[in-house]
C-alpha positions in Angstrom: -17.3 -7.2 -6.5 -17.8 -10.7 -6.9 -20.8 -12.4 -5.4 -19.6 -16.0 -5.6 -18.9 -17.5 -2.5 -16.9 -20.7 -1.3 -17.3 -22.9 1.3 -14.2 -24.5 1.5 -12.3 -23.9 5.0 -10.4 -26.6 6.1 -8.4 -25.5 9.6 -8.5 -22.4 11.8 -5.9 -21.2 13.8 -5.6 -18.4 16.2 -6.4 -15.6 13.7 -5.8 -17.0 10.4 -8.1 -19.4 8.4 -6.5 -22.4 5.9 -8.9 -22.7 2.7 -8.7 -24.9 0.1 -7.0 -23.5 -2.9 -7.1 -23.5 -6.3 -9.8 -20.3 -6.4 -8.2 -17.1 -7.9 -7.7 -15.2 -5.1 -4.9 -12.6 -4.6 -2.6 -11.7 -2.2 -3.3 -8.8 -0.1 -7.3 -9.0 -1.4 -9.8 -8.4 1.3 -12.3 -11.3 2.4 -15.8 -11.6 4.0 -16.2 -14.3 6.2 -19.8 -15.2 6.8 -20.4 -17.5 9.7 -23.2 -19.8 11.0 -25.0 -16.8 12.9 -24.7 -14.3 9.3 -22.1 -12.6 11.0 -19.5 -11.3 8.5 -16.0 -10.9 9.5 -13.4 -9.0 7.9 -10.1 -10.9 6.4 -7.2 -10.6 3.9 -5.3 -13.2 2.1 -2.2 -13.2 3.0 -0.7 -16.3 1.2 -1.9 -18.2 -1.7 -0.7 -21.8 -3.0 -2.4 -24.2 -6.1 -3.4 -26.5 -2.8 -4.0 -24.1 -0.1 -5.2 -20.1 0.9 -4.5 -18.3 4.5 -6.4 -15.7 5.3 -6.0 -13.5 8.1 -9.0 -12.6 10.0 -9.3 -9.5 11.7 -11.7 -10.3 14.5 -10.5 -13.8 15.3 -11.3 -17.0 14.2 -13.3 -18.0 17.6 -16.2 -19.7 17.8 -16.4 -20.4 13.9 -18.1 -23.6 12.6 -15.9 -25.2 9.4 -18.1 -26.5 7.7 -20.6 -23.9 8.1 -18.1 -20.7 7.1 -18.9 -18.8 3.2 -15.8 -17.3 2.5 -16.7 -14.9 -0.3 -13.8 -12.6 -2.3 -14.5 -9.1 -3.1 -11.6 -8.7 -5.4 -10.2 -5.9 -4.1 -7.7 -4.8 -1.5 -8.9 -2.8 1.5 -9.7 0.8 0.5 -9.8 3.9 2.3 -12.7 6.5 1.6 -11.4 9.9 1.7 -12.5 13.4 2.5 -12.1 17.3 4.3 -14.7 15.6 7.0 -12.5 13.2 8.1 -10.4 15.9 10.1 -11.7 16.1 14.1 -12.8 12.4 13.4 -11.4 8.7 15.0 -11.7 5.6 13.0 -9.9 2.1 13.8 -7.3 0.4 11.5 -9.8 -0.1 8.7 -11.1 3.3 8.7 -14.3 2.3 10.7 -15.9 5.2 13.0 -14.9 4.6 16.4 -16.4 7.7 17.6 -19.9 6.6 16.8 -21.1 9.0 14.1 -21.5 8.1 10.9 -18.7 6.5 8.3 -17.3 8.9 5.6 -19.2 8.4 2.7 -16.9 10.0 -0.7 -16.3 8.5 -4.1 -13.2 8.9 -4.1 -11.3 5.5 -1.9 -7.9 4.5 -2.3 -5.9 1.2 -1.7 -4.4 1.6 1.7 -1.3 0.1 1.1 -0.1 2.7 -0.9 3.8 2.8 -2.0 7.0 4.5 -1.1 7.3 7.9 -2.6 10.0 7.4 -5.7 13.5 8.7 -5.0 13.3 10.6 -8.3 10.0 12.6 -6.9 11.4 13.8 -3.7 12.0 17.1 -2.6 14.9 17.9 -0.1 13.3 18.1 3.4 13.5 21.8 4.5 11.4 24.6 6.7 11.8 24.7 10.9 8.7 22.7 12.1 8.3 24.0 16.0 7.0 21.6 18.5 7.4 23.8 21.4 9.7 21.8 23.2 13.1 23.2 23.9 15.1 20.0 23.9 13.7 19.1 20.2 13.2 22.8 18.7 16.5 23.8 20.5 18.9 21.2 19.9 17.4 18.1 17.6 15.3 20.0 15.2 12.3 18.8 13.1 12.0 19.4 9.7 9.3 19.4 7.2 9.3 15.9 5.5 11.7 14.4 7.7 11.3 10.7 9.7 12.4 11.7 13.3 11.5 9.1 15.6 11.3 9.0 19.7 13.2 5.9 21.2 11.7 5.5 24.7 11.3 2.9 27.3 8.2 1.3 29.3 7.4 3.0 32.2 8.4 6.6 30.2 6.2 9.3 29.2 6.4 8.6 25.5 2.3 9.1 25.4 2.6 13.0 27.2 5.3 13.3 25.1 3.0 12.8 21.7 0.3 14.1 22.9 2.2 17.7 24.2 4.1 17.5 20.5 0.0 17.1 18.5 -1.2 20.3 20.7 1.9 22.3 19.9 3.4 21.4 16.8 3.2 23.8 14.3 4.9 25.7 11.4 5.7 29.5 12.7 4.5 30.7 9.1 1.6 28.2 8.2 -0.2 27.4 11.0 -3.5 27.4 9.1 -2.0 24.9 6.7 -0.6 22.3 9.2 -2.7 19.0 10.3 -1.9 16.2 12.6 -2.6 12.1 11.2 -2.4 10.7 15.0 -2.0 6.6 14.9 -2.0 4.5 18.1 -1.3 1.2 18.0 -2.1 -1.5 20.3 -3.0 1.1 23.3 -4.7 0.7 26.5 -8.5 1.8 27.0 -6.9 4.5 29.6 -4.2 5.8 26.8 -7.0 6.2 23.9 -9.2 8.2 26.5 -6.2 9.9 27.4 -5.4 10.7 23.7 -9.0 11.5 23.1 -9.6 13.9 25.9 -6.1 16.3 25.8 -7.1 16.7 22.0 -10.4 17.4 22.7 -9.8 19.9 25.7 -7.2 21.5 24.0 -9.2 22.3 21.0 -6.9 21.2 18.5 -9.2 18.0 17.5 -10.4 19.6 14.4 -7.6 19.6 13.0 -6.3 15.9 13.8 -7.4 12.9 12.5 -7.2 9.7 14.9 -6.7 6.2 14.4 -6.2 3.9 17.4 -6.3 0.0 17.9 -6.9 -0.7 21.4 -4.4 -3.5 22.8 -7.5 -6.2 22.6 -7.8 -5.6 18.8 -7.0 -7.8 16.5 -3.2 -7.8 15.9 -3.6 -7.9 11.5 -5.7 -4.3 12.1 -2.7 -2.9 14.1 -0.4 -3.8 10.4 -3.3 -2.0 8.4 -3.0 1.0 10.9 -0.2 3.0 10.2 -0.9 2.4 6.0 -4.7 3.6 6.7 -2.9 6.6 8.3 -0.6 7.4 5.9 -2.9 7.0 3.0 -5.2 9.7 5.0 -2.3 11.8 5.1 -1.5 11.7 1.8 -4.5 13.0 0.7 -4.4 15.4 2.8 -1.1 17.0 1.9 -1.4 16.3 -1.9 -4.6 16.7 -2.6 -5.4 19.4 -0.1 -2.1 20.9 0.1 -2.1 20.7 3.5 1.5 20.0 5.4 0.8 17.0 7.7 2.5 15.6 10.7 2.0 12.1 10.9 2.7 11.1 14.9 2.6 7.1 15.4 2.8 5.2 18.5 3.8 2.8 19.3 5.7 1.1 16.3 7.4 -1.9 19.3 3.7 -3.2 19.1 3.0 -3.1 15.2 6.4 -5.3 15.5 5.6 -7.8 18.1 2.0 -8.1 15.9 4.1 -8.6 12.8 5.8 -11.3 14.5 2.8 -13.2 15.8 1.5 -13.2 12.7 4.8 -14.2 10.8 5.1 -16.9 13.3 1.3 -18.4 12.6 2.2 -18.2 9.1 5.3 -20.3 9.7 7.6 -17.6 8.3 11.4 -18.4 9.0 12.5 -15.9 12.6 15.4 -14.1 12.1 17.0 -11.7 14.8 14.6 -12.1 18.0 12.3 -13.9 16.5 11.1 -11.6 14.2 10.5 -12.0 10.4 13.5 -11.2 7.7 11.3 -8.7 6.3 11.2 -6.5 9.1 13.7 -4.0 7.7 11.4 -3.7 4.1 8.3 -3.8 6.3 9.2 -0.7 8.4 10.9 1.0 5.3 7.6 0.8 3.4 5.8 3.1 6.2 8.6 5.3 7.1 9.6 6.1 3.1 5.7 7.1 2.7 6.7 10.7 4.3 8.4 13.2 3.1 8.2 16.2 0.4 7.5 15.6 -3.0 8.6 17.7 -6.1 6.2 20.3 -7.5 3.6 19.4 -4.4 2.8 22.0 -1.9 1.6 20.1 0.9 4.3 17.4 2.6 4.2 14.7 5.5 6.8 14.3 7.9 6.5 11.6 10.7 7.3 10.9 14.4 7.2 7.4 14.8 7.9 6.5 19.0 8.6 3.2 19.9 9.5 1.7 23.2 12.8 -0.4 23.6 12.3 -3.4 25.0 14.6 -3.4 28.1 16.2 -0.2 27.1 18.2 -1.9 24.4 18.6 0.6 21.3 20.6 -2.5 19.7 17.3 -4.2 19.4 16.1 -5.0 16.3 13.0 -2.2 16.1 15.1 0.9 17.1 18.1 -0.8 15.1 16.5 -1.1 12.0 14.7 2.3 12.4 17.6 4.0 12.7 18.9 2.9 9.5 15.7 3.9 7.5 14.7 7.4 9.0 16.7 10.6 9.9 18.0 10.6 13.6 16.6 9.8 16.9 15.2 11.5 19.9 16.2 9.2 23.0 14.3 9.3 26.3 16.3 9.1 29.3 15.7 6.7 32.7 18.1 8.1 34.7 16.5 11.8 34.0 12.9 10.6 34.3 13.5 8.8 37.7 15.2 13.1 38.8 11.3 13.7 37.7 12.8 15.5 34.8 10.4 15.7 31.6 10.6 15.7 29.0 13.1 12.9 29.6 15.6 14.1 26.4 18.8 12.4 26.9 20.6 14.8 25.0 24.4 13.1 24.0 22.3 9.9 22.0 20.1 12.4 20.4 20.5 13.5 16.9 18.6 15.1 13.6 20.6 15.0 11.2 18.3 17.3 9.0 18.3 20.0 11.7 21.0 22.1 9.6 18.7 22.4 6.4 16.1 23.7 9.0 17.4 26.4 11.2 19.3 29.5 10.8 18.8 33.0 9.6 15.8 32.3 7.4 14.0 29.8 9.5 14.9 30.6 13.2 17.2 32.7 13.8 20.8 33.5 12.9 22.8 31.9 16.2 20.6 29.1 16.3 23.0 26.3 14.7 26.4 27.5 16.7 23.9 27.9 20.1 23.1 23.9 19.5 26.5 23.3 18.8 27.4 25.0 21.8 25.1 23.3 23.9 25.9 20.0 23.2 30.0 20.4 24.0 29.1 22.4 27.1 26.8 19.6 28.2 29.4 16.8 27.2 32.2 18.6 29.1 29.6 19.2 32.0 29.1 15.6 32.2 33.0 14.2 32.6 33.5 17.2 35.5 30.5 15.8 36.7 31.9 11.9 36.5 34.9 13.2 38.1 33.2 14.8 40.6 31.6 11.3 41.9 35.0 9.8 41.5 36.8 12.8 44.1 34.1 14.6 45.0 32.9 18.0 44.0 35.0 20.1 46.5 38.3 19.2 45.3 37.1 19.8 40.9 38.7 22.8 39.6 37.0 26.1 39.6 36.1 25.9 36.1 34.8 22.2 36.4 32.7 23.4 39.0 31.3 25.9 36.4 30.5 23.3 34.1 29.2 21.2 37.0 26.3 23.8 37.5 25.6 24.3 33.9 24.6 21.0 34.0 22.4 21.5 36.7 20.6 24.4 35.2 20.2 23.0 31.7 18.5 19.7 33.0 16.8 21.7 35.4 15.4 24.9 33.4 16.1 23.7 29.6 15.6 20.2 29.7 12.7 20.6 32.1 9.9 22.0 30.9 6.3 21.2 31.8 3.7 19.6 29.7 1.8 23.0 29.4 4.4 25.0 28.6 4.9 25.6 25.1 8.1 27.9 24.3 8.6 29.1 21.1 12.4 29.0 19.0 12.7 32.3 20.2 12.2 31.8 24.0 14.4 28.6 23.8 17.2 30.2 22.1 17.2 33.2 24.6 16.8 30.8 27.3 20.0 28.5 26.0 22.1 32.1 25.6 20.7 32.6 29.8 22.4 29.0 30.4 25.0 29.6 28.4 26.0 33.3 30.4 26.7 30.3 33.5 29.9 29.9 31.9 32.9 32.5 30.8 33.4 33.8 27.3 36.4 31.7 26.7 34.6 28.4 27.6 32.3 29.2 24.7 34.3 28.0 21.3 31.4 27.2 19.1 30.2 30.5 18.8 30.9 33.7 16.9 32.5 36.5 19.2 29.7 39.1 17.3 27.4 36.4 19.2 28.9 36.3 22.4 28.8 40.1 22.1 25.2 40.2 21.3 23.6 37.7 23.2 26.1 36.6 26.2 26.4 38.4 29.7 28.7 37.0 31.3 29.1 38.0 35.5 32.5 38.6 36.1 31.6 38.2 40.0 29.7 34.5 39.4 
């Protein structure tokens, strides 16, 4: 670590600090700013010139003196120091306790930013993860090593939503080998506590490890966040062989950060304002999960993000769709009926979900049951749009069919509280229930040794 340090800042603005250049620093190499009181600040260089250096400072640039700021570089990026203890533990974005016990002290420390596991080195994502949540387990199934994000809105109960997945989530076969890497991002003081306690009460703290930046933390810690995460869970599911669910929330405000700080920089905007790079931004945290060749342990990830005004064309949910593996969208119109989870279940989608289910994961009616479900639903919706158009009374007698299995899958599938954790098997007996709503005939995704087995159908309905 190099001991020399500089006096040479010349501006300051908002977060970042303009140096004089000419010093050999590197990009992405971690500062210590030293001000007039002997308070050191934390900072990275994020651009470097022959005539000039910007460095980002993590706790703002206020009330610093120029000309009586040491700038001093430690020639080295920021590092991660990682252990077993760091499991029931919650650090910030640089891996400082924010639980006030002690830091983790281990000689082994890694370079946060990590890379993108090679193409070459991947394994094919495989093995039913169960959330307990019918409309994901049921219908949008998560597999292990797959990117399935949650599109939600403001006002919906994306946090619940995490929170209820962290407590439940588990795989049916290896429970003791499954962790939870939890990330918030940019969070109110009420949603950390609330993060903090349902963990806590719920016992399942010891086996999660939390990072959270509160919303009045510096913006760079909330782009350090998620790669402080992932290199946690990295160790933890190659080097302890652990499988590890990464769950991050909410990636909207690592964006928006990423675009304040692109902006200071004087980056050229592209779509919305944000930077170019947002697509290879996002790609190098969502391409850190996944299953590796020859590795026992694996990472897959739920990254939620909020559209802003609902708009799944805008550039976050846009680009994240291109780079991960489906979608789970929440629904206004269902959370304003009081349903939750607010699934919406047409835009929904994993398009892993086949390599997942079936006869040796789930069970053997599981993929035509989802099948099944979703064109029941889909015809249930246009009898139901024709039904506001000439009213219910004058729909056929089989639209009217349809027209209450719509009703009873938002209302007993959909619906589900935050407490209740189903497992596959209760949600595919309770999909076969909804599914007896409606004659034999109706049903042309399934098997007739399926219908036979699982459908009981009341002549007299």
């Amino acid at each position: 670590m190099k001991q020399i340090e500089y006096k040479h800042v010349t501006a300051a603005r908002g977060s970042l600090l303009f140096l004089k250049g000419g010093t050999d620093a590197a990009l992405g190499e971690r500062v210590a700013i030293r001000d007039i009181d002997g308070n050191i600040r934390n900072g990275q260089v994020i651009k470097t010139s022959d005539k000039m250096i910007l460095v980002q400072v993590f706790e703002s640039t206020e009330h610093i003196d120029l000309e009586n700021t040491w700038i001093r570089y430690l020639d080295e990026p920021f590092e991660l120091a990682l252990s077993p203890d760091m499991l029931g533990r919650n650090f910030n974005g640089i891996g400082e306790p924010r639980d006030n016990r002690p830091p983790i002290v281990s000689s082994l420390v890694r370079n946060v930013n990590g890379s993108p596991i090679n193409p070459a080195a991947r394994a094919y994502p495989r093995e039913f993860i169960q959330t307990g949540i019918s409309s994901i387990d049921g219908l949008n199934s998560l597999v292990r090593g797959q990117k399935l994000p949650v599109f939600s809105g403001s006002g919906l109960p994306h946090n619940r939503i995490a929170a209820q997945i962290v407590r439940q989530a588990k795989l049916p076969d290896e429970s003791s080998n499954f962790v939870i890497v939890f990330a918030a991002m940019g969070v109110s003081h009420s949603d950390a506590r609330f993060f903090e306690t349902e963990f806590e009460s719920s016992g399942v703290l010891r086996n999660v490890v939390m990072f959270t930046n509160l919303a009045n933390d510096p913006p760079m810690e909330r782009l350090i966040l998620p790669r402080t995460a992932l290199t946690a869970a990295e160790y933890l599911a190659y080097d302890l062989d652990h499988h590890v669910l990464v769950v991050i929330t909410d990636m909207t405000n690592y964006a928006e950060a990423l675009r304040e700080i692109a902006t200071e920089k004087g980056d050229v905007p592209s779509r919305k304002g944000y930077p170019g790079y947002l697509y290879s931004d996002l790609a190098e945290i969502y391409e850190r999960a996944g299953r590796v060749k020859n590795r026992h342990g694996s990472i897959t990830m739920i990254p939620i993000l909020s559209m802003p005004s609902d708009d799944i064309t805008h550039p976050i949910p846009d680009l994240t769709g291109y780079i991960t593996e489906g979608q789970i969208v929440m629904s206004r119109e269902l959370h304003s009926k009081s349903v939750y989870p607010p699934v919406n279940v047409p835009p929904s989608l994993s398009r892993l979900m086949k390599d997942g289910i079936g006869k040796e994961y789930t069970r053997e009616d599981h993929p035509h049951v989802a099948s099944q479900l979703y064109a029941s639903y889909t015809r249930a919706l246009e009898a139901r749009n024709l039904a506001s158009i000439i009213g219910a009374e004058e729909l056929s007698q089989r639209d009217r069919r349809f027209l209450a299995f719509a009703e009873a899958f938002e209302d007993r599938f959909v619906r589900q509280d935050a407490e209740d954790e189903r497992s596959i098997i209760e949600t595919l007996d309770l999909a076969w229930e909804l599914l007896s709503l409606l004659p034999p005939e109706a049903l042309t995704r399934v098997s007739e040794a399926e219908i036979q087995k699982y459908h009981s159908w009341d002549e007299s309905r």
